[in-house]
C-alpha positions in Angstrom: 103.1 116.3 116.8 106.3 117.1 118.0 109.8 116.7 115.3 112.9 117.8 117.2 115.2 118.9 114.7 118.9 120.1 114.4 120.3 122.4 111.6 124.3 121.9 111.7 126.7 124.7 110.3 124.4 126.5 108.0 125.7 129.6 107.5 124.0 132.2 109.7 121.1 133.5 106.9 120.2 130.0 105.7 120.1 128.3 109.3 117.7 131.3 110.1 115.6 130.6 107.3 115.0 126.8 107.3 114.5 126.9 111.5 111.3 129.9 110.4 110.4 128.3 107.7 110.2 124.9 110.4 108.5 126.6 113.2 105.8 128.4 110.7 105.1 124.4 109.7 101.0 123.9 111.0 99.4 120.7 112.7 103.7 120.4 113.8 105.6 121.7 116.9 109.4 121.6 115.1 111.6 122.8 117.8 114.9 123.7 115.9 118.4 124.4 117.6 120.9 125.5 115.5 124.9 124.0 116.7 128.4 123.9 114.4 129.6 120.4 113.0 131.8 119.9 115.7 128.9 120.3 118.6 126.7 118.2 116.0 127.9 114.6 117.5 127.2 115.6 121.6 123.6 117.3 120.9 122.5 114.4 119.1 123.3 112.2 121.7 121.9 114.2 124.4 118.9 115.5 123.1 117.9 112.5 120.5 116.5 114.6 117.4 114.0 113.3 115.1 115.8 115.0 112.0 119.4 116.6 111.3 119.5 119.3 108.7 123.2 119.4 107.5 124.8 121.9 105.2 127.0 120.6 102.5 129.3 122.9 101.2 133.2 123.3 100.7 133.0 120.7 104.1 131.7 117.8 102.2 134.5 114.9 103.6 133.2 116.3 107.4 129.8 115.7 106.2 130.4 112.3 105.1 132.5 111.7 108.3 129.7 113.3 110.4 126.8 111.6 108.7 128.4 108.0 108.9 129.1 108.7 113.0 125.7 109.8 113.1 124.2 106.6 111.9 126.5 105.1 114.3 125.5 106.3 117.5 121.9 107.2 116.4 120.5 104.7 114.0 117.1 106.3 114.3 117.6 109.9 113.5 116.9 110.9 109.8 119.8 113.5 108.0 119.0 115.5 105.7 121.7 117.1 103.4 121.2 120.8 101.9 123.4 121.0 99.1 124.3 123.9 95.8 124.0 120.6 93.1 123.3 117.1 93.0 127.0 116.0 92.8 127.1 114.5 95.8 124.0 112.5 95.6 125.5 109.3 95.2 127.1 109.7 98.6 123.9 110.5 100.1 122.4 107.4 99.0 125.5 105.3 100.1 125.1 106.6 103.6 121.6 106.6 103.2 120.7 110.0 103.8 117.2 110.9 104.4 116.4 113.5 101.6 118.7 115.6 99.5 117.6 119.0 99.1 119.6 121.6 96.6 119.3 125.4 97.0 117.6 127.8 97.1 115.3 126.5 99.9 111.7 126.6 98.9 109.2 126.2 101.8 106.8 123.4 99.6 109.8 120.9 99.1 111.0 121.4 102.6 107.1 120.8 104.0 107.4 117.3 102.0 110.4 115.7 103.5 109.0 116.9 107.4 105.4 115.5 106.6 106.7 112.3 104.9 108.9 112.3 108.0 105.9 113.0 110.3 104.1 110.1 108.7 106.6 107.5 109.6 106.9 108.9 113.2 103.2 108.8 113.8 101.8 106.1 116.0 100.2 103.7 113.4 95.7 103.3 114.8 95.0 100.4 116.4 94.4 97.6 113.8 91.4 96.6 115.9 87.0 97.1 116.2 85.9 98.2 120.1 82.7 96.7 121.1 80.6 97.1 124.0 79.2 94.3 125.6 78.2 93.5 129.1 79.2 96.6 130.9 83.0 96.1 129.2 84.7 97.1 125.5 85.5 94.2 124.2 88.4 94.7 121.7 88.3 92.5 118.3 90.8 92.0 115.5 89.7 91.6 111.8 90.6 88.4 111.6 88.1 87.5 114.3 85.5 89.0 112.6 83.2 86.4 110.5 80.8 89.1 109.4 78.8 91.6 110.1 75.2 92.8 109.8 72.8 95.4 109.9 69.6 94.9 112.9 67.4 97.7 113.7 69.4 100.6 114.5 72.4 98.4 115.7 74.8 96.2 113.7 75.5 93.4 114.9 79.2 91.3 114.7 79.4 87.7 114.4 83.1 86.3 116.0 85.0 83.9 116.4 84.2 84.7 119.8 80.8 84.6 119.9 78.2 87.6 119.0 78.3 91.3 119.8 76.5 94.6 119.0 77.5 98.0 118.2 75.7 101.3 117.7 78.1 102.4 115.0 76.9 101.6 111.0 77.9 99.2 108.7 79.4 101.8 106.7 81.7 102.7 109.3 82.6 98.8 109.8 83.3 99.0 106.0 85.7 101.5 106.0 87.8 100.2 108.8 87.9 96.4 107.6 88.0 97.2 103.8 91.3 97.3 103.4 91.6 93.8 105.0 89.4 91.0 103.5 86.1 92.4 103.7 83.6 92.9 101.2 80.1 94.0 101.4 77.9 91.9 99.8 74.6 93.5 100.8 73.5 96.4 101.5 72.9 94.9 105.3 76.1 92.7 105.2 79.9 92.6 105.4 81.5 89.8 105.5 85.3 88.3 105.9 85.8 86.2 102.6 88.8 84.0 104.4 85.9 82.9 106.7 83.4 82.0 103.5 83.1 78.0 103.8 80.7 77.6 100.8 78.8 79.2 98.1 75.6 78.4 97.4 73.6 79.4 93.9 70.2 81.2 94.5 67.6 82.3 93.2 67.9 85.0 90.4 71.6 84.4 89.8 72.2 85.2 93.5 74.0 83.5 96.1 73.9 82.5 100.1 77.2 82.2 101.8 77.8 79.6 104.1 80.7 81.1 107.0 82.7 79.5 109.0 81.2 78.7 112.6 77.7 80.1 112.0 77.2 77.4 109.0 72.6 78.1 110.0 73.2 81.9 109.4 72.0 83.2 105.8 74.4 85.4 104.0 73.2 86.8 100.9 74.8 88.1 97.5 72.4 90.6 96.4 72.9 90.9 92.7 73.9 95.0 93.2 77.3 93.0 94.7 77.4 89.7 92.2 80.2 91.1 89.6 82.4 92.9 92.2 82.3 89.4 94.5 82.8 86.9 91.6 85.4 88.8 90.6 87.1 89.0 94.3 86.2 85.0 94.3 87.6 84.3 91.2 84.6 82.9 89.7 84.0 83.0 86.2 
């Protein structure tokens, strides 16, 4: 991934340590250019950098004058204030400044603000399952999904619209749709509790679940699974 970054009037030894320190950074391409306060305002608007290092010294009114025209013309870009002491922290949070670093520069603290920065800049994964079906991918959203099972080698999806296969595991369904509203509660099935209609008592302090549009299917509890879905149920 690619960060373009600025670092505005360091002096000459620290600029030349944060943009090494940024271009030794792994799994990230940070392409530093180095420019004086007064060159600060045109760069950013011509190039568009992710991040603006800014060095806060005896300068610290053109800082705050800088930083607020920065959010002005460049609501996106993050700044980042390098700074001898935390006296002028409040100001950073007023103009809400990215991070607030104090000196010296240490390479671990630096690598925190550019991967937390990295994080918010990567493309979020598609909130979605791909299927194939029919010679097509067919592209479903967890909310579609009613429930899943286990068949042979495949497992199979039941939708909201209508039934389709995979070759990947249940396992691998489970960790994608976990953190929505899925539970597993067999070793063969996964199911979507928003689309649980009714529960059914079974035998050996088990249940069936009956799910929304495939009310025939059989949906088991398996008693490895009773506690953890009672509890996600709120049955007591």
């Amino acid at each position: 991934m690619i960060l373009k970054t600025l670092i505005v009037d360091f002096p000459a030894e620290i600029a030349n340590e944060l943009k090494t320190y940024l271009e030794n950074l792994k799994e990230l391409d940070c392409s530093g250019e180095i420019c004086t306060m007064d060159k600060s305002l045109e760069w950013i608007t011509l190039r568009h950098p992710d991040i603006v290092f800014i060095h806060l010294g005896a300068n610290r009114h053109r800082v705050l004058e800088i930083t607020r025209k920065i959010a002005e013309i460049a609501e996106a870009v993050r700044v980042v204030w390098l700074a001898e002491n935390a006296e002028s922290a409040v100001d950073a949070f007023e103009l809400n400044v990215y991070d607030y670093l104090l000196k010296p520069l240490r390479a671990e603290r630096l690598l925190k603000t550019v991967n937390r920065l990295a994080g918010e800049l990567r493309p979020a994964a598609l909130e979605a399952i791909t299927v194939w079906e029919n010679d097509r991918f067919v592209v479903l959203k967890p909310e579609q999904i009613v429930y899943c099972y286990t068949s042979g080698n495949k497992t199979l999806i039941k939708s909201k619209d209508g039934q389709f296969s995979s070759m990947n595991t249940l396992s691998s369904f489970e960790q994608k749709l976990g953190r929505f509203s899925f539970f597993r509660t067999h070793k063969s099935f996964l199911v979507n509790l928003k689309d649980i209609k009714e529960i059914i008592p079974w035998f050996n302090h088990t249940y069936n679940l009956v799910m929304n549009g495939y009310e025939s299917d059989e949906v088991p509890v398996s008693r490895t699974h009773l506690k953890d879905f009672k509890q996600r149920m709120g049955i007591h």
